[in-house]
PDB file with SEQRES, HELIX, SHEET and CRYST1 records, atoms N, CA, C and O in Angstrom:
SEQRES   1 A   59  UNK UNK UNK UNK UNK UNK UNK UNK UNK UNK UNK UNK UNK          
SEQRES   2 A   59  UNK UNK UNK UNK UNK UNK UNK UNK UNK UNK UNK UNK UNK          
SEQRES   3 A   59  UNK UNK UNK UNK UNK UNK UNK UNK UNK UNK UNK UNK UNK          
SEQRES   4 A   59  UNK UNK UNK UNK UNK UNK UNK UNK UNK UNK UNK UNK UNK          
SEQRES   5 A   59  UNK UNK UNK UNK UNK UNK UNK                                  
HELIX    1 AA1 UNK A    3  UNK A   57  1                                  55    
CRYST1    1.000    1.000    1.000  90.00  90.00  90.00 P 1           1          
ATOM      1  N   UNK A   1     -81.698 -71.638  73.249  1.00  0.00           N  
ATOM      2  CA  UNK A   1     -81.267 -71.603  74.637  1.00  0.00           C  
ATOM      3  C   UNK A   1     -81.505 -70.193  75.166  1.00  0.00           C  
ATOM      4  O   UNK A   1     -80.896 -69.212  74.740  1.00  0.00           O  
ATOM      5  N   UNK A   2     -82.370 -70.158  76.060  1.00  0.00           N  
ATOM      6  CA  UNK A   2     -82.633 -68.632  76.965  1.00  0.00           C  
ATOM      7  C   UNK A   2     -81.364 -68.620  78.007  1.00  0.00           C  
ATOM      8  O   UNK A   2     -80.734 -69.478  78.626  1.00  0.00           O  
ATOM      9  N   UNK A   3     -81.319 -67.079  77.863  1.00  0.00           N  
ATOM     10  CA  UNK A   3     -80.249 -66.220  79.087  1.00  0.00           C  
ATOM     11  C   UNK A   3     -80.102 -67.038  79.983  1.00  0.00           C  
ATOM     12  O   UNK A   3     -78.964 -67.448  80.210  1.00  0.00           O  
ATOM     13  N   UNK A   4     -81.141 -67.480  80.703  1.00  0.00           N  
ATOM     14  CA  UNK A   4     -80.974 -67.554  82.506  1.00  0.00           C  
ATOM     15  C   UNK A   4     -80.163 -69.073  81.583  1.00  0.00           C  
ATOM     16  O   UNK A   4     -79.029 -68.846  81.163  1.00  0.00           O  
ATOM     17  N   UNK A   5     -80.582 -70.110  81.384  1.00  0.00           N  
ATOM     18  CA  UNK A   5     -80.249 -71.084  81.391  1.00  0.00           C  
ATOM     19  C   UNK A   5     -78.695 -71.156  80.633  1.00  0.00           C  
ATOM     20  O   UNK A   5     -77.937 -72.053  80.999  1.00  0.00           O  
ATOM     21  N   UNK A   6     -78.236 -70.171  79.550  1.00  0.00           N  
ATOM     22  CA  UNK A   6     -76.397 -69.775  79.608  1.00  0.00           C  
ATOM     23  C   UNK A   6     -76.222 -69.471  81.127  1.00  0.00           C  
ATOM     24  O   UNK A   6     -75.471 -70.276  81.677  1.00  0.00           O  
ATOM     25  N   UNK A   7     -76.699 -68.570  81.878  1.00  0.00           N  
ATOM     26  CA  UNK A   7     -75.918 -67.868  82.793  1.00  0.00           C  
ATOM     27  C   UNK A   7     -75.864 -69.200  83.973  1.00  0.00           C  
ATOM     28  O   UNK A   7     -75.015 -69.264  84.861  1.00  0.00           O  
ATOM     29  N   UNK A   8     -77.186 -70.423  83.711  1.00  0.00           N  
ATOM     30  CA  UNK A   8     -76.939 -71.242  84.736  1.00  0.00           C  
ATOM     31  C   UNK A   8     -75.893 -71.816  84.269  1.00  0.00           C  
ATOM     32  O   UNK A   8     -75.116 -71.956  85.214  1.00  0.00           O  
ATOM     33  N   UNK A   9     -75.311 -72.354  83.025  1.00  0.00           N  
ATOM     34  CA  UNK A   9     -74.372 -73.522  83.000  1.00  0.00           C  
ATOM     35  C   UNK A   9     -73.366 -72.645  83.101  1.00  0.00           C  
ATOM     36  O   UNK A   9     -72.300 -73.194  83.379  1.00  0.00           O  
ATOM     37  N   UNK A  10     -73.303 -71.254  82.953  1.00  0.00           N  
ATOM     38  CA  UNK A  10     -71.966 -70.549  83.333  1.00  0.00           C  
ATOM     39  C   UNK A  10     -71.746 -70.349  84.862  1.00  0.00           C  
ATOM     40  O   UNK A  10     -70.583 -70.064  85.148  1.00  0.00           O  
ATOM     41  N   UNK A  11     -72.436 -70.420  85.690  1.00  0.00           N  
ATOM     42  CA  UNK A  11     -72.500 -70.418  86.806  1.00  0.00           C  
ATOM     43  C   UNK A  11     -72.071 -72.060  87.624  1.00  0.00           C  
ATOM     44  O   UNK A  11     -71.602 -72.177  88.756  1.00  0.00           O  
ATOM     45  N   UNK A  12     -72.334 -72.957  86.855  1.00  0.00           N  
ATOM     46  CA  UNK A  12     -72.300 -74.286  87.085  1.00  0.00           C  
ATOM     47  C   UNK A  12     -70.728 -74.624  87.158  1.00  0.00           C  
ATOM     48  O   UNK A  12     -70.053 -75.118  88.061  1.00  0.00           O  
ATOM     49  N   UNK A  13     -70.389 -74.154  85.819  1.00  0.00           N  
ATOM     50  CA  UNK A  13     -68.896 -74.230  85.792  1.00  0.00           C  
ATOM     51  C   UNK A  13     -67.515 -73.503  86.254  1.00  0.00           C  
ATOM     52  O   UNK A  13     -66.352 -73.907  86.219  1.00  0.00           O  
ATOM     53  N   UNK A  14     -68.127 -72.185  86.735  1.00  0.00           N  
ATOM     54  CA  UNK A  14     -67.504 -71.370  87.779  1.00  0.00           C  
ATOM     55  C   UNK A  14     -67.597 -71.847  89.125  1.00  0.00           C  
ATOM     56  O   UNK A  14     -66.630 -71.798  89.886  1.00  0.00           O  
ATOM     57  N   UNK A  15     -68.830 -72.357  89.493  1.00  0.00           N  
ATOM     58  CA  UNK A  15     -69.166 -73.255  91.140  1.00  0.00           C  
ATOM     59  C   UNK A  15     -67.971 -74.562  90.747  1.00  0.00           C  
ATOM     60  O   UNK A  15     -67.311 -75.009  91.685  1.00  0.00           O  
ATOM     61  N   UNK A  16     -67.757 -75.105  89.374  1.00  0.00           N  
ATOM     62  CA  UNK A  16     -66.876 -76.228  89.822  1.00  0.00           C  
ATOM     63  C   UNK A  16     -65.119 -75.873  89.696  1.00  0.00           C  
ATOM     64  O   UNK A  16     -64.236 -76.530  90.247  1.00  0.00           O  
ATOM     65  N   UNK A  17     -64.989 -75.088  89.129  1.00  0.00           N  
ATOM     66  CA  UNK A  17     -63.733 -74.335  89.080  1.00  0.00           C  
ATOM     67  C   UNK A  17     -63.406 -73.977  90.558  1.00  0.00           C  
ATOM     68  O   UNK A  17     -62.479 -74.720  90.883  1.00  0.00           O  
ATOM     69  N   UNK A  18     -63.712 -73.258  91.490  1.00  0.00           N  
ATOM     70  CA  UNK A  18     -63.969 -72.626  92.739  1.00  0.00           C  
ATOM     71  C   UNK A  18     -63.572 -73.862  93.356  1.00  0.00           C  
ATOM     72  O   UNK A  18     -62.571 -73.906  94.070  1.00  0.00           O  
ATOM     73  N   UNK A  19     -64.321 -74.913  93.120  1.00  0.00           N  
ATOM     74  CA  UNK A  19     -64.593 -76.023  94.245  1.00  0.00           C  
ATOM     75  C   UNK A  19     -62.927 -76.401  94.382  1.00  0.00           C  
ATOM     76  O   UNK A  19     -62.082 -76.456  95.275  1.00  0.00           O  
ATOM     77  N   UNK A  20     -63.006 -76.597  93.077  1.00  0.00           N  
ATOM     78  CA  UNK A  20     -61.550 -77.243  92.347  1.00  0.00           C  
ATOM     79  C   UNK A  20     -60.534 -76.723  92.913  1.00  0.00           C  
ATOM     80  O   UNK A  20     -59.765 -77.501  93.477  1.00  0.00           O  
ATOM     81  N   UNK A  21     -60.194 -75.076  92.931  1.00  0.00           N  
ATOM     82  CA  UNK A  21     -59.002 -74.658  94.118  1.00  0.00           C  
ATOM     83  C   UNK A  21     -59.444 -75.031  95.269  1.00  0.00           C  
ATOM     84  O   UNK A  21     -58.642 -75.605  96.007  1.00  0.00           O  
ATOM     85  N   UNK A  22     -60.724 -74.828  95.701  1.00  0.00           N  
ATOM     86  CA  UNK A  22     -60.777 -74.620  97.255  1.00  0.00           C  
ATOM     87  C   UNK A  22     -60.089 -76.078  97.916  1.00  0.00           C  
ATOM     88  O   UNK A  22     -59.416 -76.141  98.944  1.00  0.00           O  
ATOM     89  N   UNK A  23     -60.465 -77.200  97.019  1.00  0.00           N  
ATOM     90  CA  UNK A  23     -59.953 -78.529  97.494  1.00  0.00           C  
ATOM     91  C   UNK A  23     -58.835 -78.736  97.473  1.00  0.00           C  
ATOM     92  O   UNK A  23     -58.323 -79.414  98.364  1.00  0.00           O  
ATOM     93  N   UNK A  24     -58.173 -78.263  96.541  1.00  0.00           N  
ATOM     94  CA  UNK A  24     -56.956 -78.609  96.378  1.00  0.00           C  
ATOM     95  C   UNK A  24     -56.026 -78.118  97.415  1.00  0.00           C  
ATOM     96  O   UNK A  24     -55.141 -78.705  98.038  1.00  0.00           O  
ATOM     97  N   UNK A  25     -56.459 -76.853  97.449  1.00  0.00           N  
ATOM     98  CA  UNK A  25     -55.556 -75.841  98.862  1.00  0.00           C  
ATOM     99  C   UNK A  25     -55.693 -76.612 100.021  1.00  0.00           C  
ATOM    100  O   UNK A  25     -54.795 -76.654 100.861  1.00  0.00           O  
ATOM    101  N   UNK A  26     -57.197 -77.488 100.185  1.00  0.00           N  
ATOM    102  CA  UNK A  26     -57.666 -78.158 101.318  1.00  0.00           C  
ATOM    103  C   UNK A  26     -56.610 -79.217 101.292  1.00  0.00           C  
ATOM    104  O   UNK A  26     -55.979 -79.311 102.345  1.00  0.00           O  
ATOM    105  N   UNK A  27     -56.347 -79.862 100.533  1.00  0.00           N  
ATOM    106  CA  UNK A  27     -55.333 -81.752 100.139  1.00  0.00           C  
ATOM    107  C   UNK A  27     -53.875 -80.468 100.796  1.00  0.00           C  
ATOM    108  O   UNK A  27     -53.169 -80.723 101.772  1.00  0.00           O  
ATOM    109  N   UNK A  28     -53.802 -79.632 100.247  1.00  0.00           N  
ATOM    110  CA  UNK A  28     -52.140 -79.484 100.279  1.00  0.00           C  
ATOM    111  C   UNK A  28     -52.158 -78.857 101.569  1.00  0.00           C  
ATOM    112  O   UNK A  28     -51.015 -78.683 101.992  1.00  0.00           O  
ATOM    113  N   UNK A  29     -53.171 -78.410 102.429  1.00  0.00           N  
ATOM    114  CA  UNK A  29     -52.772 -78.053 103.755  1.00  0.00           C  
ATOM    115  C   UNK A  29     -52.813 -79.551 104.096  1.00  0.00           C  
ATOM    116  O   UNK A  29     -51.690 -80.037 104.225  1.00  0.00           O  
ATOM    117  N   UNK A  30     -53.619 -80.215 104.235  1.00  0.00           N  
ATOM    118  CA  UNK A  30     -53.608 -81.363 105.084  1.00  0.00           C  
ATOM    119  C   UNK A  30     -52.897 -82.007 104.863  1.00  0.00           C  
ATOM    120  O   UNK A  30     -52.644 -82.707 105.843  1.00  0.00           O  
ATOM    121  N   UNK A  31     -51.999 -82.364 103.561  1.00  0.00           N  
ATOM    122  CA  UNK A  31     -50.732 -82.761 103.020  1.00  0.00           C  
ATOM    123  C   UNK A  31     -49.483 -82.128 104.321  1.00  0.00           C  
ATOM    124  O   UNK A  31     -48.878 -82.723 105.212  1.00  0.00           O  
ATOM    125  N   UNK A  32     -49.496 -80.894 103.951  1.00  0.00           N  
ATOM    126  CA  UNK A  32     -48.529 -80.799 104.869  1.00  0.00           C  
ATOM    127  C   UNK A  32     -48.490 -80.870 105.835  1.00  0.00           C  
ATOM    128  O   UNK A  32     -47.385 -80.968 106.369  1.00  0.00           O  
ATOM    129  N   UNK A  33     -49.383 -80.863 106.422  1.00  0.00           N  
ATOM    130  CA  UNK A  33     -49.541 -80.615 107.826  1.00  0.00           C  
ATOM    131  C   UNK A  33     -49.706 -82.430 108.088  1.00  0.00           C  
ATOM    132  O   UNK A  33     -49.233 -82.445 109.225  1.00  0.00           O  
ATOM    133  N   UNK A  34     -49.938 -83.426 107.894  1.00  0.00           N  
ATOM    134  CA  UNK A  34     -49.952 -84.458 108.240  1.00  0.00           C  
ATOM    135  C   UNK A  34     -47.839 -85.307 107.902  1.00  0.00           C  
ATOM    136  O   UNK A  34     -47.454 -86.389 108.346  1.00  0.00           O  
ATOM    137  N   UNK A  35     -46.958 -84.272 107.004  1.00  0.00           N  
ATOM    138  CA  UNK A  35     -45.649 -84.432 107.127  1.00  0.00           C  
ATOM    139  C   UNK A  35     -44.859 -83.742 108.103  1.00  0.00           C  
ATOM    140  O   UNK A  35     -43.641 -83.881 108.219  1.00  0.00           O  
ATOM    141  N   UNK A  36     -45.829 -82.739 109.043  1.00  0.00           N  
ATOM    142  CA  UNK A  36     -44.894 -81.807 109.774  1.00  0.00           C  
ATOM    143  C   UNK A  36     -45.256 -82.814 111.222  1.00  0.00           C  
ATOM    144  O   UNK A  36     -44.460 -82.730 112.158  1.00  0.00           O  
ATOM    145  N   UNK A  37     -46.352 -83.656 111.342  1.00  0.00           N  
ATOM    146  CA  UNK A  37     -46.529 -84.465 111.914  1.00  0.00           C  
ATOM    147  C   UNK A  37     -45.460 -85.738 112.326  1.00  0.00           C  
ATOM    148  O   UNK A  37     -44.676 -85.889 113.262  1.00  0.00           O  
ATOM    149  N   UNK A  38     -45.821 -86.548 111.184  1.00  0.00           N  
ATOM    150  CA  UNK A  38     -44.195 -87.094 110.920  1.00  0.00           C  
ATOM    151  C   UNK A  38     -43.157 -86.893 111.424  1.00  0.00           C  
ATOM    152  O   UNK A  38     -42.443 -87.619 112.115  1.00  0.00           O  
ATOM    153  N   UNK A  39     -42.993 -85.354 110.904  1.00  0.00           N  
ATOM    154  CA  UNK A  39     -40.989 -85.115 111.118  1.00  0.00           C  
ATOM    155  C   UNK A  39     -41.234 -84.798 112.711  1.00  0.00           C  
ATOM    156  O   UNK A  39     -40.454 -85.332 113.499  1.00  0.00           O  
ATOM    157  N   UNK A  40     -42.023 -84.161 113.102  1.00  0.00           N  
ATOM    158  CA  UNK A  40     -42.376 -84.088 114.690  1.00  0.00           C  
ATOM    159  C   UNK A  40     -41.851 -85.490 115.665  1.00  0.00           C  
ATOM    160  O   UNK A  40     -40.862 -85.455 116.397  1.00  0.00           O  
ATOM    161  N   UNK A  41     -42.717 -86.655 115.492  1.00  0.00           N  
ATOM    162  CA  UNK A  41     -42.648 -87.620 115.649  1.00  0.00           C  
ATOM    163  C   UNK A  41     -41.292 -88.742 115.422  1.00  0.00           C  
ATOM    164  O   UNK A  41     -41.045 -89.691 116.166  1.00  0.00           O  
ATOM    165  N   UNK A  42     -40.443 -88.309 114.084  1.00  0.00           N  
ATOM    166  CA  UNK A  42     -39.284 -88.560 113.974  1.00  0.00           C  
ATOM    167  C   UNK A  42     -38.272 -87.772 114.652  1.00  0.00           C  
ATOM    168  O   UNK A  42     -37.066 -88.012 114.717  1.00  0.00           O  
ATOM    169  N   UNK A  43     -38.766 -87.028 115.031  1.00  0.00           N  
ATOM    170  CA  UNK A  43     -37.289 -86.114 115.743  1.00  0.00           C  
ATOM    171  C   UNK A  43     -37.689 -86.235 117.050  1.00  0.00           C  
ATOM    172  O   UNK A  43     -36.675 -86.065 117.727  1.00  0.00           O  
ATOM    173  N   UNK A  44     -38.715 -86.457 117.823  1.00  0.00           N  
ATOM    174  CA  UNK A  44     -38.680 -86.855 119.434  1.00  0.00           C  
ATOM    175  C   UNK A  44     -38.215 -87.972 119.521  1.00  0.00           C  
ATOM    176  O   UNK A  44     -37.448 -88.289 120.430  1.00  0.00           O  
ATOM    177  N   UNK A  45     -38.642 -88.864 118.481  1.00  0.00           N  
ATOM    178  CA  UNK A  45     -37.827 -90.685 118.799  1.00  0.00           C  
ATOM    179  C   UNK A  45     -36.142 -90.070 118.388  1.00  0.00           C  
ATOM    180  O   UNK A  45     -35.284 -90.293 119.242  1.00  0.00           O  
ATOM    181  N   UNK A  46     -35.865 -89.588 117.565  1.00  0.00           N  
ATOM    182  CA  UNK A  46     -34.086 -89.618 117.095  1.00  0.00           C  
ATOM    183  C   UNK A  46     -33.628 -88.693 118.585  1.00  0.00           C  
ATOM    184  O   UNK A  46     -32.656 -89.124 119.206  1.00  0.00           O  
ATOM    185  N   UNK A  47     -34.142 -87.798 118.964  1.00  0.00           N  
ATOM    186  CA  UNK A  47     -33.995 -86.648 120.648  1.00  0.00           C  
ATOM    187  C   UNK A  47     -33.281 -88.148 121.463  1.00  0.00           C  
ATOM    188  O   UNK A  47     -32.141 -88.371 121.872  1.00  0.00           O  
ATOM    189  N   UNK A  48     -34.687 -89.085 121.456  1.00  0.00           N  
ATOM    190  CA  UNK A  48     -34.336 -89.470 122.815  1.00  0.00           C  
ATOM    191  C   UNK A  48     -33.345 -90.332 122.462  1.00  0.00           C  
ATOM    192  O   UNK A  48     -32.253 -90.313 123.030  1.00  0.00           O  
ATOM    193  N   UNK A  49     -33.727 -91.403 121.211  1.00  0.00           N  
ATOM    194  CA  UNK A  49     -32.209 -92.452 121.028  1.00  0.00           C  
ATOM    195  C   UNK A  49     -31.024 -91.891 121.084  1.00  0.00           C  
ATOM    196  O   UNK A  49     -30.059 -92.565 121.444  1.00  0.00           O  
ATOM    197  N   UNK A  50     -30.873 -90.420 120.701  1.00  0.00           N  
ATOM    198  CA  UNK A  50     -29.284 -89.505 120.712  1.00  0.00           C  
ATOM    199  C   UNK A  50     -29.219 -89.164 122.567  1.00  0.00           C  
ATOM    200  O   UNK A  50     -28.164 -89.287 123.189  1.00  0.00           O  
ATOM    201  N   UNK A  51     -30.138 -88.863 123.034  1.00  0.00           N  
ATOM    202  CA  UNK A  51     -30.224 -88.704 124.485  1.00  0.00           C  
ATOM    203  C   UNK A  51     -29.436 -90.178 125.207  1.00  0.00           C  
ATOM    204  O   UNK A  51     -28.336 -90.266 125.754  1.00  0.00           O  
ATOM    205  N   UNK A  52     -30.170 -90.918 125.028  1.00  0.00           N  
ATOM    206  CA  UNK A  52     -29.926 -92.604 125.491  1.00  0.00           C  
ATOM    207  C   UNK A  52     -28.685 -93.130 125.188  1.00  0.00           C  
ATOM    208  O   UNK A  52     -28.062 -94.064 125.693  1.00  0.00           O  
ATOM    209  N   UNK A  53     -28.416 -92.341 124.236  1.00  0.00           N  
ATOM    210  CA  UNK A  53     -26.948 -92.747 123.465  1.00  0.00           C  
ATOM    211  C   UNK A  53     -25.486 -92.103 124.385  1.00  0.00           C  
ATOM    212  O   UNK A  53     -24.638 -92.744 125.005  1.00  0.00           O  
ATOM    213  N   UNK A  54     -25.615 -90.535 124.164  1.00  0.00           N  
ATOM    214  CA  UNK A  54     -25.054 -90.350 125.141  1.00  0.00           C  
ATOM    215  C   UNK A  54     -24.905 -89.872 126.689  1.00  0.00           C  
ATOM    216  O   UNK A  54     -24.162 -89.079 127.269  1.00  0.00           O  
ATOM    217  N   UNK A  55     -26.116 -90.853 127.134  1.00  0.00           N  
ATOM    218  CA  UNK A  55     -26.210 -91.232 128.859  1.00  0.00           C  
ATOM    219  C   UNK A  55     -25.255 -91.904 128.689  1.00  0.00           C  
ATOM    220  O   UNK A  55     -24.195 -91.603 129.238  1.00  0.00           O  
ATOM    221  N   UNK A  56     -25.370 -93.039 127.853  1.00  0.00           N  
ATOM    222  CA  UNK A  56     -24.689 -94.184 128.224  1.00  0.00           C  
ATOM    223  C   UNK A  56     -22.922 -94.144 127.835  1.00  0.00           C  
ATOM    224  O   UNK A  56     -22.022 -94.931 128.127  1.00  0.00           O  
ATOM    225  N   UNK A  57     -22.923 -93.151 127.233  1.00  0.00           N  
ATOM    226  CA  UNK A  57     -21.096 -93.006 126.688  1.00  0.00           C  
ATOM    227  C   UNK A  57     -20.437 -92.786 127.923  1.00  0.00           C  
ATOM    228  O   UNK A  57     -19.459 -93.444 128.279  1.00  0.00           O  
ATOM    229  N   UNK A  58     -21.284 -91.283 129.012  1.00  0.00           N  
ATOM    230  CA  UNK A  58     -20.881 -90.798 129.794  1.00  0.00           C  
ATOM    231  C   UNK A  58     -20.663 -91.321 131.240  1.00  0.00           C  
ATOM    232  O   UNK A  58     -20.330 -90.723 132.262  1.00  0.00           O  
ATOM    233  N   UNK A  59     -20.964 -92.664 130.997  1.00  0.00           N  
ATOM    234  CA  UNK A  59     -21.311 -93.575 132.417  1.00  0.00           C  
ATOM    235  C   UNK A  59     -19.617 -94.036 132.378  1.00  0.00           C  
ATOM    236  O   UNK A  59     -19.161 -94.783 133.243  1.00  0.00           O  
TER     237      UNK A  59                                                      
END                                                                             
């Protein structure tokens, strides 16, 4: 086995290591960020049913 062709499969497996965080950081932003979504969305509907709730106590 010649140099270049170690330094390619060492290079091969550093390019997939790399990939490997870069994705993962990628899943866990979009992870969170698709739950901050969510709780967004759950707390304007619970706003207004607590809103609606007490309109109607105060009538």
């Amino acid at each position: 086995m010649s140099k270049s062709t170690l330094w390619s499969i060492v290079g091969v497996i550093v390019a997939i290591a790399i990939a490997w965080v870069i994705v993962n950081v990628i899943f866990s932003v979009l992870w969170f960020v698709a739950k901050l979504v969510v709780v967004l969305v759950v707390a304007v509907i619970v706003f207004f049913v607590l809103r609606r709730l007490f309109a109607r106590s105060d009538r």
